[in-house]
C-alpha positions in Angstrom: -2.5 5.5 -27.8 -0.2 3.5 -25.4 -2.0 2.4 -22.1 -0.8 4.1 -19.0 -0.6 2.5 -15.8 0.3 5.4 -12.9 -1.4 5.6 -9.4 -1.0 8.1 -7.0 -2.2 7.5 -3.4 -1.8 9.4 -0.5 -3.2 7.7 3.0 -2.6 6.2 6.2 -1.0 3.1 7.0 -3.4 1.0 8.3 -1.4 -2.0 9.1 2.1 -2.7 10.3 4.8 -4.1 7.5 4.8 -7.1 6.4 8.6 -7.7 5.1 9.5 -11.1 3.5 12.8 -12.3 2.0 12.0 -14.7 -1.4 14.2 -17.9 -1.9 16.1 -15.4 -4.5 17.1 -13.3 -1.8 14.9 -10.5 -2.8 13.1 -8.3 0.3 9.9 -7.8 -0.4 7.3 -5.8 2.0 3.4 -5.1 1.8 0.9 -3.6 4.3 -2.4 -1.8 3.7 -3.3 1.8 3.0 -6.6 3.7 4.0 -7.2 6.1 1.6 -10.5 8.5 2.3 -12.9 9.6 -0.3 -14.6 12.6 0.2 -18.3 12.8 -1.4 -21.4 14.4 -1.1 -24.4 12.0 -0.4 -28.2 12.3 -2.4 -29.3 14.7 0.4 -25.9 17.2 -0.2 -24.6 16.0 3.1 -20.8 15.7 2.9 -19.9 12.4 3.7 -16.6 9.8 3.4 -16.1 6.6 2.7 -12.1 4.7 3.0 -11.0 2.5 0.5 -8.3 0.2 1.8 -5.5 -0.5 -0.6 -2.9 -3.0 -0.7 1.1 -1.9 -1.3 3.9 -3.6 -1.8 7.3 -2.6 -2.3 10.8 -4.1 -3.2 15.0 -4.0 -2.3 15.7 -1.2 0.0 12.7 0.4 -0.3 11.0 -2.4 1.3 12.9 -2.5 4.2 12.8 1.3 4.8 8.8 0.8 4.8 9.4 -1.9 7.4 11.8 -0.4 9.2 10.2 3.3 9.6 6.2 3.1 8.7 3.8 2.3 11.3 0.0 1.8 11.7 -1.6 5.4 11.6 1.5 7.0 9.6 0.7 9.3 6.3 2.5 8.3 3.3 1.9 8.8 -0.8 2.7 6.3 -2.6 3.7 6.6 -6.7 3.5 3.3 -8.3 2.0 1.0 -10.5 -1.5 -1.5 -10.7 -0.7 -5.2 -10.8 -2.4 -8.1 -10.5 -1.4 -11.4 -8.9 -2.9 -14.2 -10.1 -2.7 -18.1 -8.0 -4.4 -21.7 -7.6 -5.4 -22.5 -4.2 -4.3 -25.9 -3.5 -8.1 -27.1 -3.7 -7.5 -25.9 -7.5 -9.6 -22.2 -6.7 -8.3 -19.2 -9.2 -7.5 -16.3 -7.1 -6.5 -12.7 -7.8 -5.6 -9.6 -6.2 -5.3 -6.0 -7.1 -2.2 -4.4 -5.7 -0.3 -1.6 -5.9 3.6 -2.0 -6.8 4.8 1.5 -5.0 8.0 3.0 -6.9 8.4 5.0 -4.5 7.0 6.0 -1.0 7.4 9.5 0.7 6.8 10.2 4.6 4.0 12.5 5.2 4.6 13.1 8.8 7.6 12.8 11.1 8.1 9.4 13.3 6.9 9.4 16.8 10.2 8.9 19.7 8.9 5.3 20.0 9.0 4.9 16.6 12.8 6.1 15.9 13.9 3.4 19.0 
């Protein structure tokens, strides 16, 4: 069977946009999504916890993200797992999970502030 690699999120922004232009001229922006799990606990209590998720997202896209999400905004996010892997300079190994988003759809409108 081939290995799939699909995530679907839906959340909340839970930090500004991060947008970055690479030496190749690429635009590439990341921020963080909240995204709340909804359990019951050993006494049958409901209860939540909120994982917090790391996007990024490339070309136009990325610059739409920067341009138009904001902090508290609800988004879902299609996309991919990927794993970036580094040396720190004090020769550490690194890695992150992240979540390459193929595309992004606004849950919720822009507040006037926001459009400006």
């Amino acid at each position: 069977m081939k290995d799939v690699n699909i995530v679907v999120l839906s959340g909340r922004v839970a930090s500004d946009v991060s947008l970055n232009t690479l030496p190749s001229g690429s635009k590439v922006a990341d921020f963080r999504l909240a995204v709340n799990d909804q359990f019951k606990d050993k006494e049958g209590k409901p209860s939540e916890r909120t994982a917090f998720v790391t996007i990024e997202a490339w070309g136009r896209q990325a610059e739409t993200c920067e341009k138009y999400l904001k902090k508290g905004r609800s988004v879902l996010i299609e996309g991919h797992l990927k794993m970036n892997e580094w040396e720190t300079e004090q020769g550490e190994k690194r890695s992150r999970l992240l979540i390459t988003a193929e595309q992004v759809r606004f849950l919720d409108q822009p507040t006037q502030q926001e459009v400006k």
